[in-house]
C-alpha positions in Angstrom: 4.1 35.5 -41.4 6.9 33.1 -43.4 6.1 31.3 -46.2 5.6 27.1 -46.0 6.1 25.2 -48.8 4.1 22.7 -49.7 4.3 20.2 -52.9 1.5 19.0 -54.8 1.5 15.8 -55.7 0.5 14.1 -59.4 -2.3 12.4 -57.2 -3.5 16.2 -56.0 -2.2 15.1 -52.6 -0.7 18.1 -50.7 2.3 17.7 -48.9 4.3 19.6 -46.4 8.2 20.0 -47.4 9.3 20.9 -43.9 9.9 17.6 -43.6 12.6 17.9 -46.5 16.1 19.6 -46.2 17.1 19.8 -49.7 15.3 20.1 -52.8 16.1 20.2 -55.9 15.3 23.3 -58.4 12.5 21.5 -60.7 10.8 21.4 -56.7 11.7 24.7 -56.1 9.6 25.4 -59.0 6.6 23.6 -58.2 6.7 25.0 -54.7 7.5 28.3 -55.0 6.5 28.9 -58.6 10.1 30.4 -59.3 10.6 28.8 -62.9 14.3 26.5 -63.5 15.0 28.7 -66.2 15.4 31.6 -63.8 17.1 30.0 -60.9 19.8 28.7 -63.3 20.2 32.6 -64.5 20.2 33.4 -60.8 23.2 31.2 -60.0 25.0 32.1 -63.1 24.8 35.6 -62.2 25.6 35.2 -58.8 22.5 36.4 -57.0 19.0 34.9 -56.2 18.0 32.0 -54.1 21.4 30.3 -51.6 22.3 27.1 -53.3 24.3 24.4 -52.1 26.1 21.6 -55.2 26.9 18.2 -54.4 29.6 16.7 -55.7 31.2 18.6 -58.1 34.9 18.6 -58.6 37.0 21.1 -56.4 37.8 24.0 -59.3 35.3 23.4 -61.7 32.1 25.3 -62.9 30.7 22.3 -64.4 29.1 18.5 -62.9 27.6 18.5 -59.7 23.9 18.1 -58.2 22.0 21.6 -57.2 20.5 21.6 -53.9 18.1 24.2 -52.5 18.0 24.0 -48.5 14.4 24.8 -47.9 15.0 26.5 -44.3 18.0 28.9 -46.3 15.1 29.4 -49.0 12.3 29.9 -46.8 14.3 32.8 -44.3 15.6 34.6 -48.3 12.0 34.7 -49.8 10.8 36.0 -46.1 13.5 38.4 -45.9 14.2 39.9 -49.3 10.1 39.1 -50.6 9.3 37.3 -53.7 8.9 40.4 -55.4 12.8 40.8 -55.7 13.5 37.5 -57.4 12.4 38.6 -60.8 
């Protein structure tokens, strides 16, 4: 069985994300519960969650936009489980 994420809204409403390619990480949080603190660590350490950023100079480690694909997030979490992630 995979995981479906699903966003709560600040009205309670809750919404499917299928419908979403790319999220960013604060969503990532609220979906998944996986806190921003620890997906930045991930990414600085070169493990954790596939991230894709978006326009950030060729060479450089800084500037950019970080960009979760939820299909690329969805097939991790069902592969490796949540349980490896902290």
């Amino acid at each position: 069985m995979g995981w479906v994420a699903y966003s709560i809204l600040q009205t309670g409403s809750i919404i499917n994300m299928s419908n979403k390619k790319f999220v960013r990480p604060k969503d990532i949080e609220d979906i998944f519960s996986i806190k921003v603190s620890t997906l930045s660590k991930q990414r600085q350490g070169k493990y954790g969650l596939p991230y894709t950023v978006v326009g950030r100079a060729k060479n450089k480690n800084r500037g950019g936009v970080i960009l979760y694909n939820v299909d690329e997030v969805n097939d991790y979490l069902n592969k490796k489980g949540r349980s490896t992630l902290y």
